[in-house]
C-alpha positions in Angstrom: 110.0 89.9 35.7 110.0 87.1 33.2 113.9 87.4 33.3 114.2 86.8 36.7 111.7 84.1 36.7 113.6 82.3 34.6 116.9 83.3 36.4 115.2 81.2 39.4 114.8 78.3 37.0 117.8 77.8 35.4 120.3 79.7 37.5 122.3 76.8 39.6 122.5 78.9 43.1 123.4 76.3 44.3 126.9 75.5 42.8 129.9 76.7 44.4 131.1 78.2 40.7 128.3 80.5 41.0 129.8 82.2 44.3 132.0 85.2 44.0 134.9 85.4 47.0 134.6 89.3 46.2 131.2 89.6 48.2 133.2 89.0 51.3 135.0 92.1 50.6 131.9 93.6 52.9 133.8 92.1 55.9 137.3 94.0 55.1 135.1 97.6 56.2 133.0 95.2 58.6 136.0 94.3 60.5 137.6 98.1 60.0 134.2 99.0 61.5 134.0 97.0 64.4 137.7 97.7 65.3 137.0 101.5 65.3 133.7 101.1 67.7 133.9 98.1 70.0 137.6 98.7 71.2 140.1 101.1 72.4 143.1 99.7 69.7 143.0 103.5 68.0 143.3 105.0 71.5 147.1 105.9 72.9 148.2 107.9 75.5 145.8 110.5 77.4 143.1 108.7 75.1 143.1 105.7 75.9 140.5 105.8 78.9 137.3 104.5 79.0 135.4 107.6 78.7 137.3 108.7 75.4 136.7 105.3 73.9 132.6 105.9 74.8 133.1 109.7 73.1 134.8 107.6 69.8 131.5 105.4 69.5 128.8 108.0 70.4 130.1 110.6 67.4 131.0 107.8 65.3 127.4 106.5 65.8 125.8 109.8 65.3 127.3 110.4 62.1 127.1 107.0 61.0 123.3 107.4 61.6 123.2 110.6 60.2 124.8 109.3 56.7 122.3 106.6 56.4 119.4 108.6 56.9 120.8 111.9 54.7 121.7 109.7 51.8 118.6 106.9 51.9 116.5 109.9 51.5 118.2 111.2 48.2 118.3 107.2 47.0 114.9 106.5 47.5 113.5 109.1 45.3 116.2 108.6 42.7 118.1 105.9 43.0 120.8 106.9 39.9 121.7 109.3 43.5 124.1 106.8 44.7 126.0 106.3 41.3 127.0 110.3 41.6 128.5 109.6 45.5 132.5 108.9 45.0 133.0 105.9 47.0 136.7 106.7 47.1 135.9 110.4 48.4 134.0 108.0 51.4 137.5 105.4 51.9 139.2 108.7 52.4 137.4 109.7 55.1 137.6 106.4 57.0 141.5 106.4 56.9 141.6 110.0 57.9 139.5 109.2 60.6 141.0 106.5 62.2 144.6 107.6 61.6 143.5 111.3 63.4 142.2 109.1 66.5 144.9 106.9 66.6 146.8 110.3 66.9 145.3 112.4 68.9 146.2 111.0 72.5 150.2 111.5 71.1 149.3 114.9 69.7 146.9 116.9 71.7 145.9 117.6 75.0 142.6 118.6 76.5 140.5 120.6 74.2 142.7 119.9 71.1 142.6 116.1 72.2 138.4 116.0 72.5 138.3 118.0 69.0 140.8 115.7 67.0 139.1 112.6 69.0 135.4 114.2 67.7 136.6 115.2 64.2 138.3 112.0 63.5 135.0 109.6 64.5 133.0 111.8 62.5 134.7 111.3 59.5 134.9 107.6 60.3 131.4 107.3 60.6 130.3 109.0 57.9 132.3 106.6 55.5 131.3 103.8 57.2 127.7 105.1 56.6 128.3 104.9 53.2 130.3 101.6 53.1 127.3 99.5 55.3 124.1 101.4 52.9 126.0 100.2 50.0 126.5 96.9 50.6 123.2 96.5 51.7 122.4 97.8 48.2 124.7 95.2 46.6 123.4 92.4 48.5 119.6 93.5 48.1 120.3 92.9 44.0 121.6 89.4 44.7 119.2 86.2 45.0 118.7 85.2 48.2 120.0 81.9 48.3 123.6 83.5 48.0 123.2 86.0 50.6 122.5 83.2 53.2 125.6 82.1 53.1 127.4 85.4 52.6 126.5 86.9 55.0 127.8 84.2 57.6 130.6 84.1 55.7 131.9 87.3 55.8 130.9 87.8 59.7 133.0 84.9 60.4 136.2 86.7 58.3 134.9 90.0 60.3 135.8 88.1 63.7 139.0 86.5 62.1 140.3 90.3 60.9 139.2 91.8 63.8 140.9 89.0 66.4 144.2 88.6 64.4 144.6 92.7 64.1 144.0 93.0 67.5 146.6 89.8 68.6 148.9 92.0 66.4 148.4 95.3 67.6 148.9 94.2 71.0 151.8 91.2 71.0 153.8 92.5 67.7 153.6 96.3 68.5 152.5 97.2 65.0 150.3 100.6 65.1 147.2 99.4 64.3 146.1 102.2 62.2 148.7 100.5 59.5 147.1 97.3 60.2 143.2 99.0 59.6 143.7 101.2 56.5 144.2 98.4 54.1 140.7 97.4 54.8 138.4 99.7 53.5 140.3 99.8 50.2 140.1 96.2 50.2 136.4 96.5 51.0 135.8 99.4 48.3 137.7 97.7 45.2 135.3 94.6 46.4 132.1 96.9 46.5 133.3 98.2 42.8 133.8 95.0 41.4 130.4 93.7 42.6 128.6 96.8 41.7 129.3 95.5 37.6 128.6 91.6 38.3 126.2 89.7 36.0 125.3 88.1 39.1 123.0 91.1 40.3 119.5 92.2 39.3 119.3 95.6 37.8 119.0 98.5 39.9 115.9 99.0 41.1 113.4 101.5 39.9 111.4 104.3 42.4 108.2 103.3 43.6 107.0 104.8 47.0 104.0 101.7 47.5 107.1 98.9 47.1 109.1 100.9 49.9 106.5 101.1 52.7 105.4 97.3 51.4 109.3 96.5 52.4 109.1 98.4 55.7 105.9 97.1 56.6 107.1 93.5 56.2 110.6 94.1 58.3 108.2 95.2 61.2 109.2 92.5 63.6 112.6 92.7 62.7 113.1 96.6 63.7 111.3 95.5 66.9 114.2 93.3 68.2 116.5 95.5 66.2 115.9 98.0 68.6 115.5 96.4 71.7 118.5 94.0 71.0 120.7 97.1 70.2 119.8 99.0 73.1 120.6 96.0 75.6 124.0 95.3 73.9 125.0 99.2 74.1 124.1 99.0 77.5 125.7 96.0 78.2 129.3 97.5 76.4 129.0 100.4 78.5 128.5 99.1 82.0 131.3 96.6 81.1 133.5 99.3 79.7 133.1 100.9 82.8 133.2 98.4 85.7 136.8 97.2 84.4 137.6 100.4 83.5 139.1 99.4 80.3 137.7 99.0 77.0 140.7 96.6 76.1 140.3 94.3 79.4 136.6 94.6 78.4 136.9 92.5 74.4 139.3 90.4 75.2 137.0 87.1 75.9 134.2 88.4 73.8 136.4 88.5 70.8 137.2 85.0 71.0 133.2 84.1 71.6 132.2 86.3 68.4 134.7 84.2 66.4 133.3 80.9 68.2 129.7 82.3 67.4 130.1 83.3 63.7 131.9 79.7 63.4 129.2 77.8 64.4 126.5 79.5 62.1 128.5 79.7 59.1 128.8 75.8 59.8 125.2 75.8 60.4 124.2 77.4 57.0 126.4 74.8 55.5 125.3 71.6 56.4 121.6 72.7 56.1 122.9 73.3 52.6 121.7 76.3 52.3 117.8 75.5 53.0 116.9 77.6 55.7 115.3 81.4 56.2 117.5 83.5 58.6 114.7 86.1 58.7 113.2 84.2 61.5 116.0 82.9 63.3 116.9 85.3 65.6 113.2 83.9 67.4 116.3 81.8 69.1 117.9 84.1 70.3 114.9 85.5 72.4 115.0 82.9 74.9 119.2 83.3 75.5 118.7 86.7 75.7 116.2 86.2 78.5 118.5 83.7 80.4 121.2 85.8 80.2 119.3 89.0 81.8 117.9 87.2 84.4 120.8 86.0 85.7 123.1 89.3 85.3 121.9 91.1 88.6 123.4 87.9 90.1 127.1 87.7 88.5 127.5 91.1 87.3 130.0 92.2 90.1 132.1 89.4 89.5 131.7 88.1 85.7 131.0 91.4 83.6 133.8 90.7 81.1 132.0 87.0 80.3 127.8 88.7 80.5 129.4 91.3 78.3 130.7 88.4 75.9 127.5 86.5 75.5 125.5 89.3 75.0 128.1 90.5 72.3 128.0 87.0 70.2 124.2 87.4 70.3 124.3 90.0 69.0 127.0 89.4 66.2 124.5 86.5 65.0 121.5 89.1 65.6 123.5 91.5 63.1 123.9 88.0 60.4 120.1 87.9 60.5 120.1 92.1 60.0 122.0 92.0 56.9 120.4 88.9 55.4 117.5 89.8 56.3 117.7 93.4 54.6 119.2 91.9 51.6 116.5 89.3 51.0 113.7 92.2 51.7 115.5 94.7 49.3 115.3 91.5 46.6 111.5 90.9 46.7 110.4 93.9 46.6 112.9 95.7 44.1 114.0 98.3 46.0 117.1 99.5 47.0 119.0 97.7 49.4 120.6 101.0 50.8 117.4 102.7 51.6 115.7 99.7 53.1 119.0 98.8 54.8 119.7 102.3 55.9 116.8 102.9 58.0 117.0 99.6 59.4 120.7 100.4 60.4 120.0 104.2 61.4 117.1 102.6 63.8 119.6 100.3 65.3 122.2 102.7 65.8 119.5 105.1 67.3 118.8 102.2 70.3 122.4 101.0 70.4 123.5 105.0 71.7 120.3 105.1 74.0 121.5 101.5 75.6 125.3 103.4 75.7 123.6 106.3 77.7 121.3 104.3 79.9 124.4 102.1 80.8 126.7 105.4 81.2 124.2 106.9 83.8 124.0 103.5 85.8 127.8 103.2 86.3 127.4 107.1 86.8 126.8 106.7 90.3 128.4 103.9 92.3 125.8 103.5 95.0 122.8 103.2 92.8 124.3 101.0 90.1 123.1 97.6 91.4 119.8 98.4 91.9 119.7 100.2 88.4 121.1 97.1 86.9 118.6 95.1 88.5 116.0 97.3 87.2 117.4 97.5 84.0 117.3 93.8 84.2 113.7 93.4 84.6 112.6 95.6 81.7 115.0 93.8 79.5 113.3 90.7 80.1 109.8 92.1 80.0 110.4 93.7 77.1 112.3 90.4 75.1 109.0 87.9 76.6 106.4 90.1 75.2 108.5 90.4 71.6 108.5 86.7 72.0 105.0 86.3 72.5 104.5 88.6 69.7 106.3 86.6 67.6 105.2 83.4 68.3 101.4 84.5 68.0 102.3 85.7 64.7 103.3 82.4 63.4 100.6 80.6 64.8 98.1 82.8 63.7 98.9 84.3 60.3 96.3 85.5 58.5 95.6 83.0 55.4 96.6 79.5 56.2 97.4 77.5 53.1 96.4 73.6 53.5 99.0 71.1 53.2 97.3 67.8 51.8 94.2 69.2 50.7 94.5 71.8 47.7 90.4 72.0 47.7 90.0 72.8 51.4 89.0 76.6 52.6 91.4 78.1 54.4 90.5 79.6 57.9 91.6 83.3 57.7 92.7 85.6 60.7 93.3 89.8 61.3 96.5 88.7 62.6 99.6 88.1 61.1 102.6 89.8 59.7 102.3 89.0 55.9 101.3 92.2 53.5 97.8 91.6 52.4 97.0 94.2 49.4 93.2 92.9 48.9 91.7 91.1 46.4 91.8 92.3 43.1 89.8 91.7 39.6 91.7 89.8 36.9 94.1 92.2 35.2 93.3 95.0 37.8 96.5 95.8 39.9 95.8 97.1 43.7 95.4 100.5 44.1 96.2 102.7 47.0 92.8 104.9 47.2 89.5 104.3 46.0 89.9 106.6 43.0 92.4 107.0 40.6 95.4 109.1 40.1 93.3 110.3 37.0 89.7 110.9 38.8 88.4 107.2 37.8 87.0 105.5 40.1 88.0 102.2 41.3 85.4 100.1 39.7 85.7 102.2 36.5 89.8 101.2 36.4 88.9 97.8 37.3 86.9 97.6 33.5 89.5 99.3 32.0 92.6 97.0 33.3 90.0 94.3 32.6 89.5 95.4 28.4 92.8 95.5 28.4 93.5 91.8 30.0 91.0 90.6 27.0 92.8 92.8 24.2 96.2 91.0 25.5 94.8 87.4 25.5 93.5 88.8 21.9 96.5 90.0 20.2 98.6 86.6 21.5 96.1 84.3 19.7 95.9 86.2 16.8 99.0 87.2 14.5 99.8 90.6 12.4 97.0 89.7 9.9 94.3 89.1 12.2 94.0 84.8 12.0 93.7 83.4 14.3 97.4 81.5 16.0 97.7 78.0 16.1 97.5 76.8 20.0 101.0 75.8 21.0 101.9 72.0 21.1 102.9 72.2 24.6 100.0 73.5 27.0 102.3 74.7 29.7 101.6 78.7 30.2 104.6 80.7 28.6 106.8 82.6 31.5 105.1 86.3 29.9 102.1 84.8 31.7 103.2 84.2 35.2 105.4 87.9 35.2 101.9 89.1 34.3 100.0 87.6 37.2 102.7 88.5 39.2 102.7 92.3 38.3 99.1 92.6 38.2 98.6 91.0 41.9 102.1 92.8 43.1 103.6 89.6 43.7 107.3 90.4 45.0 109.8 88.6 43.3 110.0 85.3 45.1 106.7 85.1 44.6 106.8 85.7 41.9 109.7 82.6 41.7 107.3 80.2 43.1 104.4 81.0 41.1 105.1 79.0 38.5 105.6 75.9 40.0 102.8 76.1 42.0 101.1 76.7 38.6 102.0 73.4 37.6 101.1 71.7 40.7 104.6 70.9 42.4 104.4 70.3 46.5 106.3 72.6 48.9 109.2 70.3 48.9 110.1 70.4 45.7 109.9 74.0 45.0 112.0 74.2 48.3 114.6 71.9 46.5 114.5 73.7 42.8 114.8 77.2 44.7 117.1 76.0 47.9 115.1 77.5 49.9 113.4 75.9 53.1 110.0 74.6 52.9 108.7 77.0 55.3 109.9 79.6 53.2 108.0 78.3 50.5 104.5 77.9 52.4 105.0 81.9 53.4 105.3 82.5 49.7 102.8 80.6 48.7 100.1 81.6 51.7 101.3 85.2 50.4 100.4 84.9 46.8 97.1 83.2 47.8 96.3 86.1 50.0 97.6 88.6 47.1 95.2 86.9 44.3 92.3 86.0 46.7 92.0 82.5 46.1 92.1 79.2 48.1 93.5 76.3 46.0 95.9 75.7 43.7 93.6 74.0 41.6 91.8 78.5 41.5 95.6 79.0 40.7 95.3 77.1 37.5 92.4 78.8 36.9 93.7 82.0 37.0 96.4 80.7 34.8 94.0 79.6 32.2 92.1 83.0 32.3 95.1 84.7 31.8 
């Protein structure tokens, strides 16, 4: 802990030099990803129909999902799991499975054609499984003020990869599986290199309490997760369908996605960095709700272009996934592929039912428009009430910290989406039960953490031969002190970041600047630790400090 406090300190974040072009090798198997499930460009012959192109995703999906969940479970337990996985044994299997779909409408027919179509997404899926949990692992080790401009980065070198192979595929005649297997390699000699950079913490250790803390605080997130997934599959599908070509059906929305990812990544930028993209996606709410209520109206005539919004929203929705994931899996110390694997297996899980829902609308010709219009209305029922949800969250949370006036009590609320684990004696940590792992009760391990709080402070003002230490010169608390604060009140990392300078009595602006993070970011952190060690000013802060 006292390393990475002093990581936060001293490490410029903020300098160009300290970027690595290597962490947008994740957009190589991105774009490799997104060719294999949002288009038809592997599809030839008596495969290429829109019904085949639906059977790719669904079986891609499902072992995709399946990966994620089978290998998050052996990670979180262990995480020294994922070392003994060959990531070259996963490549493999992408480039066998695209190359097997791209030939199976040349190859087979009929039965032979649906098992080399379902054998080849399989085994596309299940690397990309892998490829999307370990990034997310990668990514979760890296400070988030990096990942915030990573992760638009490589989404807008996704759309670039995935526009100029499809431009080629189609005006050049290359075969696009030539074009597409480069990229995972690309992707995995990346994922290597970053695996061994200085630039990420340590892996992280087991600890069940950290993992639900993670999940609990991604709550909101998996919300729209799942509802935005399950409106884009259904939007794909019913486009897919009422052109009757998934080709006809990307065409405009690939040119959108690139527009989209653009204009974030130029947004990061010029905010310079200082913003929190785990929130963000409250602006796409309102889009989203525009858009639905208008589709029952220009659906018959402008699928291709409803298909396209709804398909940049959600590109910048998946931005905000993988930041968000990545940021999480940081300030809590967990693994980024366990955290980012259910998130991911969730999302997959409401993209297929939106596929199916959407598949059984177009099903039946007469019915569709009504059903759309139906659709329609839950979509923005369901998209208000996550909004209200939201926005009561943020106006209510459940410790407000006061701006101007450190000595002021705060007005607390049962509302709110920050992780409250009680308060706690000095030098107790919180527990999960009233009693012990080892029969003691609570208040009985409250005076034992508490002796040993006292021996501590003991043994470092007295030296080997029991006399007493000279006080240092400078009276600012050594970093040993905060990382012990911060374990003994289960501060996450950022938290634990900010800690310090709150210590020392520095405003939400400049801890924003030192950290480049956003100030809002900072009063979250800072309303957080307050809640964590139950006090109400920073001036009980320095007390705490002091005791310790």
């Amino acid at each position: 802990m006292a390393t990475m406090i002093e990581f936060s300190r001293t490490g410029d974040v903020s300098s160009p030099r300290s970027l690595r072009l290597r962490y947008l090798g994740l957009a190589f198997f991105w774009a490799c990803s997104m060719l294999t499930f949002r288009s038809a460009i592997l599809l030839t012959g008596n495969a290429d129909t829109p019904e085949f192109n639906t059977l790719v995703v669904v079986v891609s999906f499902l072992a995709n999902m399946t990966t994620l969940f089978s290998i998050s479970a052996l990670v979180e337990r262990t995480p020294e799991n994922l070392a003994k996985f060959s990531p070259w044994l996963f490549c493999g299997a992408i480039i066998a499975g695209i190359a097997l779909i791209h030939l199976a409408g040349a190859s087979f027919e009929g039965g032979g054609l649906v098992a080399a179509l379902v054998a080849g997404s399989a085994l596309a899926g299940v690397g990309y499984g892998y490829f999307w949990g370990s990034w997310a692992d990668v990514l979760g080790r890296m400070h988030p003020s990096r990942t915030v401009l990573y992760a638009p980065a490589a989404f807008f070198l996704t759309t670039v990869l995935f526009l100029g192979i499809s431009l080629a595929a189609s005006l050049a005649a290359v075969p696009p599986v030539l074009l597409m297997a480069p990229l995972p390699v690309i992707s995995l000699l990346c994922l290597i290199r970053c695996r061994t950079d200085s630039a990420c913490e340590p892996e992280p250790q087991a600890e069940g309490r950290r993992y639900l803390s993670a999940l609990t605080s991604l709550v909101p997130l998996i919300i729209a997760a799942l509802i935005f997934s399950c409106l884009f599959g259904f939007m794909w599908e019913t486009a897919v369908l009422s052109v009757d070509s998934a080709t006809d059906a990307h065409g405009f929305p690939l040119v959108l996605n690139l527009i989209a990812a653009l204009g974030l990544l130029a947004f990061v930028i010029a905010s310079r960095r200082h913003i929190n993209l785990s929130w963000t996606y409250q602006l796409l709410i309102p889009v989203s709700i525009a858009l639905f209520a208008v589709v029952p109206f220009f659906w018959t005539v402008h699928p291709v272009i409803l298909n396209a919004i709804m398909s940049a929203i959600y590109g910048v929705f998946d931005v905000i996934i993988w930041y968000t994931v990545a940021a999480t899996a940081y300030d809590f110390a967990v693994s980024g592929f366990v955290v980012g694997g259910l998130v991911r297996a969730l999302s997959i899980l409401a993209r297929l039912i939106g596929i199916g829902i959407g598949y059984l609308v177009m099903l039946v010709p007469e019915v569709a428009s009504g059903a759309i219009v139906g659709v329609c209305i839950a979509a923005v029922y369901l998209l208000v009430m996550l909004l209200w949800f939201l926005w009561h969250s943020a106006k209510h949370p459940s410790f407000e910290v006061p701006e101007d006036d450190d000595d002021a009590e705060p007005a607390p609320s049962l509302t709110g989406p920050a992780i409250v684990y009680g308060c706690v004696n000095l030098g107790s940590k919180p527990t999960a039960s009233e009693n012990g792992a080892d029969g003691t009760s609570s208040a009985e391990s409250a005076e034992i953490d508490s002796a040993n709080a006292e021996a501590a402070m003991a043994n470092a003002t007295t030296d080997a031969a029991g006399t007493e230490k000279e006080p240092p010169a400078d009276d600012t608390p050594d970093e040993a002190v905060f990382a012990l604060i911060a374990e003994d009140y289960g501060l996450t990392r950022r938290e634990a970041e900010v800690l310090p300078y709150l210590a020392r009595g520095r405003s939400a602006k400049v801890i924003a600047e030192a950290l480049f993070v956003s100030e809002s970011t900072i009063r979250t952190h800072t309303r957080r630790i307050f809640e964590k060690t139950c006090i109400h000013s920073k001036q009980e802060l320095i007390d705490l400090v002091d005791k310790y």
